[in-house]
C-alpha positions as CSV (number, residue, x, y, z in Angstrom):
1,X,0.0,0.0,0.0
2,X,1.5,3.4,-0.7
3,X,1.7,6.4,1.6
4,X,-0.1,9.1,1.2
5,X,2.0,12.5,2.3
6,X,1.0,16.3,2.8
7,X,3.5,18.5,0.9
8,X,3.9,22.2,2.1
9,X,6.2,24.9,-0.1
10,X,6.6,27.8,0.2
11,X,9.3,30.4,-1.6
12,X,10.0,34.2,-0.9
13,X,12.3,36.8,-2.5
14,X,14.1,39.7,-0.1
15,X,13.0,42.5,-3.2
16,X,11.0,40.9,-5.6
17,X,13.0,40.3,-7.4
18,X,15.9,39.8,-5.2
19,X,17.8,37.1,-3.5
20,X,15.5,34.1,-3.2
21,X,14.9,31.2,-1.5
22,X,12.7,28.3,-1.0
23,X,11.1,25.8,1.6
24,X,9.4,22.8,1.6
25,X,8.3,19.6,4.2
26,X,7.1,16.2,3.5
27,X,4.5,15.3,6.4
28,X,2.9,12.1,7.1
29,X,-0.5,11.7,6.0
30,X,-2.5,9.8,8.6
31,X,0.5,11.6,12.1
32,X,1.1,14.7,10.6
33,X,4.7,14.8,11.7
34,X,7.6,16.0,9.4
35,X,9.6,13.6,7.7
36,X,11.2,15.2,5.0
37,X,12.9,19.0,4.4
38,X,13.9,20.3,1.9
39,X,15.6,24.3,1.4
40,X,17.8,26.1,-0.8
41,X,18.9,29.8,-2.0
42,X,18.6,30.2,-5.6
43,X,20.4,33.7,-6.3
44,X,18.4,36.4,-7.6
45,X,14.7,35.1,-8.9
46,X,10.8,36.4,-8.0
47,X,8.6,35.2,-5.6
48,X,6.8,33.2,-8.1
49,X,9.7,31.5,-9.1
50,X,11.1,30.6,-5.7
51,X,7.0,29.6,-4.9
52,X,7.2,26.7,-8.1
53,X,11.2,25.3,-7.4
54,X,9.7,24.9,-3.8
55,X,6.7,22.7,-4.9
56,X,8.9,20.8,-6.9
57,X,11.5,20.5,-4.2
58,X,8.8,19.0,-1.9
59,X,7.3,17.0,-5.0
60,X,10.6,15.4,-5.4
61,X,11.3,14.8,-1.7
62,X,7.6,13.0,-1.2
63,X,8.7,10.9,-4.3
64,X,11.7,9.8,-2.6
65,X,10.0,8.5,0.4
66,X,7.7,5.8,-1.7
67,X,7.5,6.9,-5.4
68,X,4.1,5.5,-5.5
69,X,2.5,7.7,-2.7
70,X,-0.2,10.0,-3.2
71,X,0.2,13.8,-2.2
72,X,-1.6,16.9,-0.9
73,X,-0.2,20.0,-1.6
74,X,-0.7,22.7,0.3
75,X,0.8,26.3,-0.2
76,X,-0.2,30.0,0.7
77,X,0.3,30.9,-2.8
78,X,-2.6,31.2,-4.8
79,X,-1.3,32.2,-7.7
80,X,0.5,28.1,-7.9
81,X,-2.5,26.4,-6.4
82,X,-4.6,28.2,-9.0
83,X,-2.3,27.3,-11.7
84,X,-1.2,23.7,-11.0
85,X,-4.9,22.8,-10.4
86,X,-6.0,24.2,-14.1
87,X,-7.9,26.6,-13.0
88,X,-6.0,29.5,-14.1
89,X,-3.6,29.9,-17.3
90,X,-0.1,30.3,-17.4
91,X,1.0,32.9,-18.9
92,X,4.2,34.3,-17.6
93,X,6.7,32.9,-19.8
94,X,9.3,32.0,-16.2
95,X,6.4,29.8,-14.6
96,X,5.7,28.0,-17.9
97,X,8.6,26.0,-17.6
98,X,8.8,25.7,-13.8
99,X,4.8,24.3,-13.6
100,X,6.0,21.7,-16.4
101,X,8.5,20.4,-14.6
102,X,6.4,19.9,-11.7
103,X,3.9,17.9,-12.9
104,X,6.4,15.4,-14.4
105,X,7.4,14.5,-10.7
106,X,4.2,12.2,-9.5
107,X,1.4,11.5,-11.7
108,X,-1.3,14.5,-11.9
109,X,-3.7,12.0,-10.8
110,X,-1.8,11.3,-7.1
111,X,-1.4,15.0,-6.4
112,X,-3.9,17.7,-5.3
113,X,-3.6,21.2,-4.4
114,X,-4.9,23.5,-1.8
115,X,-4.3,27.0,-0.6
116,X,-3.6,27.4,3.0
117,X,-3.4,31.0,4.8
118,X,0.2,31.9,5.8
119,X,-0.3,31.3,9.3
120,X,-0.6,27.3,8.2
121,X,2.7,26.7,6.1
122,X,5.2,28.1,9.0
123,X,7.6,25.2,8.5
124,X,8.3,26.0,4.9
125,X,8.3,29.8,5.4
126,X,10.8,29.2,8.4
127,X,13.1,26.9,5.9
128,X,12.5,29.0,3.1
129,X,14.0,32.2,5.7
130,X,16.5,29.8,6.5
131,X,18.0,29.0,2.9
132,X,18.4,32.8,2.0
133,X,19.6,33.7,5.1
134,X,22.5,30.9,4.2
135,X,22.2,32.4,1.0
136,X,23.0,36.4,2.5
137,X,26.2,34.4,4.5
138,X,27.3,33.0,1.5
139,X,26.8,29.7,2.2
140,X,24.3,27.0,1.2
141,X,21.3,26.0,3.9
142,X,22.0,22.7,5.2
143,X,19.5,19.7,6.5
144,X,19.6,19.2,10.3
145,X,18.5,15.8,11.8
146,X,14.6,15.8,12.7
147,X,12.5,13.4,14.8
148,X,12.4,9.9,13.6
149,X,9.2,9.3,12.3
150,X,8.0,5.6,11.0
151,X,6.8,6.3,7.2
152,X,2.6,5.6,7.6
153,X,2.6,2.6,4.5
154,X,6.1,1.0,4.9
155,X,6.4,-2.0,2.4
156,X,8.0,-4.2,4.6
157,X,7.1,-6.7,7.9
158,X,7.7,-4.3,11.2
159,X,10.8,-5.2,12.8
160,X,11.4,-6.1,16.6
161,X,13.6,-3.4,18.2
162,X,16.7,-4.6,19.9
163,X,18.5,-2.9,22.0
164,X,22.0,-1.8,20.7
165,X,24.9,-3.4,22.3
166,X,28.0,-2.2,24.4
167,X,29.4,1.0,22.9
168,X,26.3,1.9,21.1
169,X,24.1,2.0,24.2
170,X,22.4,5.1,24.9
171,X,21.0,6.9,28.1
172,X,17.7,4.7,28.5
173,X,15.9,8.3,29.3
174,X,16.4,9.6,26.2
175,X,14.1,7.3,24.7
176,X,15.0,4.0,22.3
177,X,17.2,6.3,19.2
178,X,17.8,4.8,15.9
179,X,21.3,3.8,15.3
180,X,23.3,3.6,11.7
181,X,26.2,1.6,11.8
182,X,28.1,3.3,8.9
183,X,30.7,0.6,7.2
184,X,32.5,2.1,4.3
185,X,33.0,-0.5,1.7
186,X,36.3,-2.8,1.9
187,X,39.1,-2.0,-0.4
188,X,39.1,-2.2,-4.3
189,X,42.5,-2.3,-6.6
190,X,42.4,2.2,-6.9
191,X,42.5,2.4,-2.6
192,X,45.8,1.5,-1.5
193,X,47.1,3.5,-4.3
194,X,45.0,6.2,-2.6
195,X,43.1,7.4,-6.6
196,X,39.7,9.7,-6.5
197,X,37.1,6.5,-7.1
198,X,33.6,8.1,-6.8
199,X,30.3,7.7,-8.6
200,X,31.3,8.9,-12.1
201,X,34.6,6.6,-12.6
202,X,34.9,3.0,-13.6
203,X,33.0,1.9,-10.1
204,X,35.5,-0.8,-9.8
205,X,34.7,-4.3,-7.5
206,X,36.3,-5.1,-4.2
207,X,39.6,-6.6,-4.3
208,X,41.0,-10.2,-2.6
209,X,41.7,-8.2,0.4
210,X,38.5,-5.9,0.2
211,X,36.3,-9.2,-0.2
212,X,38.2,-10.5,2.8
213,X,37.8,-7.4,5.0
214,X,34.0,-7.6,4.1
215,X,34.2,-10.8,5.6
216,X,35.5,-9.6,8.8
217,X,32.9,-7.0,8.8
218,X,29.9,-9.2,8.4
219,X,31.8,-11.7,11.5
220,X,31.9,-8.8,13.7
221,X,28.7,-7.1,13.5
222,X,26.8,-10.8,13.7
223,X,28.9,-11.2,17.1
224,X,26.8,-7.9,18.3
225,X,23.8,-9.2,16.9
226,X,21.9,-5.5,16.5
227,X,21.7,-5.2,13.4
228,X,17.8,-5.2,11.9
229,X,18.3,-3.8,8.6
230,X,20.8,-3.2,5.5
231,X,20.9,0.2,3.5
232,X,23.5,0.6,1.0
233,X,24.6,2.6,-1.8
234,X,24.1,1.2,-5.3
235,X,27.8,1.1,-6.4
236,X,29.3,-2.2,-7.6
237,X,32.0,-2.0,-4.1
238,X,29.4,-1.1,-1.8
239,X,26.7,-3.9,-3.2
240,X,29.5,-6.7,-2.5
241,X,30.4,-4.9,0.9
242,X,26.4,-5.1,1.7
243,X,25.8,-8.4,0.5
244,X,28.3,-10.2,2.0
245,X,26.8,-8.9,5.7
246,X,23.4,-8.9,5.1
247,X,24.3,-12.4,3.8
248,X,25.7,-13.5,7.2
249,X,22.7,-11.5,8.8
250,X,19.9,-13.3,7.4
251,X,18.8,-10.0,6.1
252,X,18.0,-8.4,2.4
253,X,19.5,-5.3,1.6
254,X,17.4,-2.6,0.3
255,X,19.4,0.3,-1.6
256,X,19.8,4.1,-1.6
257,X,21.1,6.7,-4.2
258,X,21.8,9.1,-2.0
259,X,24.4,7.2,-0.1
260,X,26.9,7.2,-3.4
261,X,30.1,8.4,-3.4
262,X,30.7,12.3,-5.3
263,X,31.4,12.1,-8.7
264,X,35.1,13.5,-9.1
265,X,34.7,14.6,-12.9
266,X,38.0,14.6,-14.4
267,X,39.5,13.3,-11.2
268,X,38.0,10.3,-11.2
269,X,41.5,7.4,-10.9
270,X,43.9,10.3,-10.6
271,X,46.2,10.4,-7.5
272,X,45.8,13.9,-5.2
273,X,49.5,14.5,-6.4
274,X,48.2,14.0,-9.7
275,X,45.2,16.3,-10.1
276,X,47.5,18.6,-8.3
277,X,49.9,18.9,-10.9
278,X,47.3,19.3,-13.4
279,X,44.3,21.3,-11.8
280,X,46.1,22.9,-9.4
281,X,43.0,25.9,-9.2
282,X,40.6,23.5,-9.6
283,X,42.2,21.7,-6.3
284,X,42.8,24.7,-4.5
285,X,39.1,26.2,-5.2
286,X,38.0,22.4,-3.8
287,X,40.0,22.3,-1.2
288,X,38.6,25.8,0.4
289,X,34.6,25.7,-0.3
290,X,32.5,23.1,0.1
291,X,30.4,24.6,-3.2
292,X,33.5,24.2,-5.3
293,X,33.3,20.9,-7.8
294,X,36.1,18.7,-9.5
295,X,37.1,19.3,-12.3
296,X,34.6,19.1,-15.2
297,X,31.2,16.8,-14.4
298,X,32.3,16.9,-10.6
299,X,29.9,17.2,-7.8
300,X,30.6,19.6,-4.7
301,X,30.2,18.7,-0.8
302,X,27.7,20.7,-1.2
303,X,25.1,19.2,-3.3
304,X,26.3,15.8,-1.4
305,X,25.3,17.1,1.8
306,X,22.0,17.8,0.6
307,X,21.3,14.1,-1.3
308,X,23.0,12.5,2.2
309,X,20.8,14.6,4.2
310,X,17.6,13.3,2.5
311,X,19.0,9.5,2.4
312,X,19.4,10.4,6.3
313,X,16.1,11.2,6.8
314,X,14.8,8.9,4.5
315,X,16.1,5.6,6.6
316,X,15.4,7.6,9.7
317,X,11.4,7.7,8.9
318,X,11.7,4.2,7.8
319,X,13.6,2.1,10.2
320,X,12.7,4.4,13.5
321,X,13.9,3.0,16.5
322,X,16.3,0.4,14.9
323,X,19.7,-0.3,14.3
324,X,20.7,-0.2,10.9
325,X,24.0,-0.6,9.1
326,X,24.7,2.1,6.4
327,X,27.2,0.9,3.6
328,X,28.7,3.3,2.2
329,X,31.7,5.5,1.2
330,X,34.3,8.3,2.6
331,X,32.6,11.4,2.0
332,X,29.1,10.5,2.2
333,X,29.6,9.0,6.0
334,X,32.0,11.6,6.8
335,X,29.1,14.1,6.1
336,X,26.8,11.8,7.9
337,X,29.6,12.0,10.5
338,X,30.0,15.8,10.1
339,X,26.3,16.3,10.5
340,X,25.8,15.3,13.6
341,X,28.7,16.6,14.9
342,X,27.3,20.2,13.8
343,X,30.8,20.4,12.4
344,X,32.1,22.9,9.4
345,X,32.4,21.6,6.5
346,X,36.1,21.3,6.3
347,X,36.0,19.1,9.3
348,X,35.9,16.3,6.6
349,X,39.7,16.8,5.8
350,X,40.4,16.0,9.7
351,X,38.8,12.8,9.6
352,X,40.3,9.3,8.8
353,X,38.1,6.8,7.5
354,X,39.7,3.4,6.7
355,X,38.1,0.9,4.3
356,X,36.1,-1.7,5.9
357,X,36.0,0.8,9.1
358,X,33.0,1.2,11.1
359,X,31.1,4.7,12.6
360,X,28.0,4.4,14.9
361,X,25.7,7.6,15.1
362,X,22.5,7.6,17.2
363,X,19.7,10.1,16.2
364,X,17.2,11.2,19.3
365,X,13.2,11.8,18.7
366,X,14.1,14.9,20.1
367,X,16.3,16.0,16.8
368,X,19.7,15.5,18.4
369,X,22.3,13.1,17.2
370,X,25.4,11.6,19.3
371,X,28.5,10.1,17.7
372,X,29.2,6.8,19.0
373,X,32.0,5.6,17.3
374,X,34.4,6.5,14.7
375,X,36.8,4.7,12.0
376,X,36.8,1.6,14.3
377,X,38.8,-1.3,12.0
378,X,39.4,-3.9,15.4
379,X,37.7,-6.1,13.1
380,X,40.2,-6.2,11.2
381,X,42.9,-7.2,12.9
């Protein structure tokens, strides 16, 4: 059975136009909670405009929860409510665009619009605030964690909770929290010759010794016996590094986009000394903003904060309450990592993440994450 979500947007320009920004939240149906965000400032644009890239931001956010759910949208803005419901034309030649690209998101037949006063769509008028205020600081807005909420339809028998063991455990007043385990994937033949492998190289398979260290892995976290669900990211590496424990678990593993690795461009199988001697501005521009890409097709920290922040809260909605093991790679767990910490983002060049190692981080119903553990490889010894 799909879920059914409510979507609120919202969008709002500091002049009209001016810098802009947009908000949106997923809530549940049937609870009403929040289990989605979604924010970001978009430079210079209308109202209008930063109304529509804030319905879609919510559209797409609802379809990542269950792609087959069915949505109410709700928005203060009549002028899209009006429009996306047929009732009125479109004839501005900047929302033309905008209002197609929404209604390719979900079919038109699982959404429905309706206007809301102001006083109703706080949340998204807070986040939309939020991004251009990030936006007047010169930074991008980022996700923070929020209460984990079970999804209302989830597609999948409920699980028992079990408690996590001995240096996961948790102040028992603080409620049961839902644990990731974070393993990044064992080795393939580019890591010990330390080359940029990310999601837009040659997504090479583990090698003898990263099979082996899977192995390790899977013994290890069976010995704790916590473990209630596998989430992995879709790369070749990280499959084998999932299905090898879930394997030894008993358990299936279900897979996330969000949790790849960036996409280094040009970079992609070149040594740091390498792309140094050959994009040295590229490098240097990398190395000192999180918004700055590889060279070429490259993705920045940036934009993978944003994809690992909606993965986040994507298992967190689904698995509340449980502990589950997050396979992944360096940079997406060391924003995971970074995250909760509330740490810059440059704390990600202080942080040592072996392959094969293991993170725990524990997120609270009351929004507040703890790091448990960090680049533990006793496993592997």
């Amino acid at each position: 059975m799909a879920a059914r979500f409510i979507v609120e947007a919202d969008g709002g320009s500091r002049g009209n136009p001016g810098p802009a920004g947009y908000g949106a939240v997923v809530r549940d149906g049937d609870t009403g909670q929040i289990i989605a965000e979604a924010a970001e400032f978009i430079g210079h644009a209308t109202n209008n405009v930063a109304e529509y890239k804030g319905l879609i931001a919510g559209l797409r956010a609802a379809r990542d929860l269950d792609p087959d759910a069915s949505v109410d949208v709700r928005m203060d803005s009549k002028l899209v409510v009006e429009q996306m419901s047929g009732r009125w034309k479109i004839k501005h030649p900047d929302m033309q665009p905008l209002a197609a690209e929404a209604r390719t998101v979900l079919p038109r037949a699982r959404v429905t619009y309706t206007w809301i006063p102001r006083e109703r769509n706080k949340d998204a008028d807070r986040l939309a605030n939020e991004a251009m205020d990030a936006g007047r600081d010169g930074r991008q807005w980022e996700p923070k964690p929020k209460a984990a909420v079970a999804v209302a339809a989830v597609d999948e028998p409920p699980l028992e909770t079990a408690a996590p063991k001995a240096g996961w455990a948790a102040p028992a007043d603080l409620g049961t929290p839902t644990t990731f385990v974070l393993l990044r994937h064992g080795e393939t033949p580019l890591t010990p010759e330390k080359r940029f492998s990310g999601s837009g190289g040659s997504d090479p398979e583990l090698s003898d010794k990263g099979r082996w260290q899977a192995e390790r892995a899977a013994e290890a976290l069976a010995a704790r016996g916590s473990v209630q669900a596998v989430v992995a990211s879709p790369m070749l590496r990280t499959r084998q590094t999932a299905e090898t424990v879930a394997a030894r678990l008993g358990l299936e593993v279900r897979y996330e986009d969000g949790l790849r690795e960036v996409d280094f461009g040009a970079w992609e199988g070149l040594t740091f000394a390498e792309v140094r001697e050959r994009y040295p501005d590229d490098l240097t521009a990398w190395l000192g903003s999180a918004k700055a890409k590889p060279t070429g097709s490259g993705e920045s920290f940036t934009t993978l904060t944003h994809r690992a922040g909606v993965a986040r809260d994507k298992i967190l909605a689904r698995y509340a309450g449980k502990t589950v093991l997050v396979v992944s790679h360096v940079s997406p767990i060391k924003t995971l990592v970074r995250l909760a910490l509330g740490a810059p983002p440059d704390s990600m060049y202080r942080m040592e993440l072996s392959a094969a190692s293991i993170c725990a981080v524990q997120y609270y119903a009351d929004g507040n994450a703890s790091v448990r553990l960090l680049n533990d490889t006793s496993h592997l010894r």
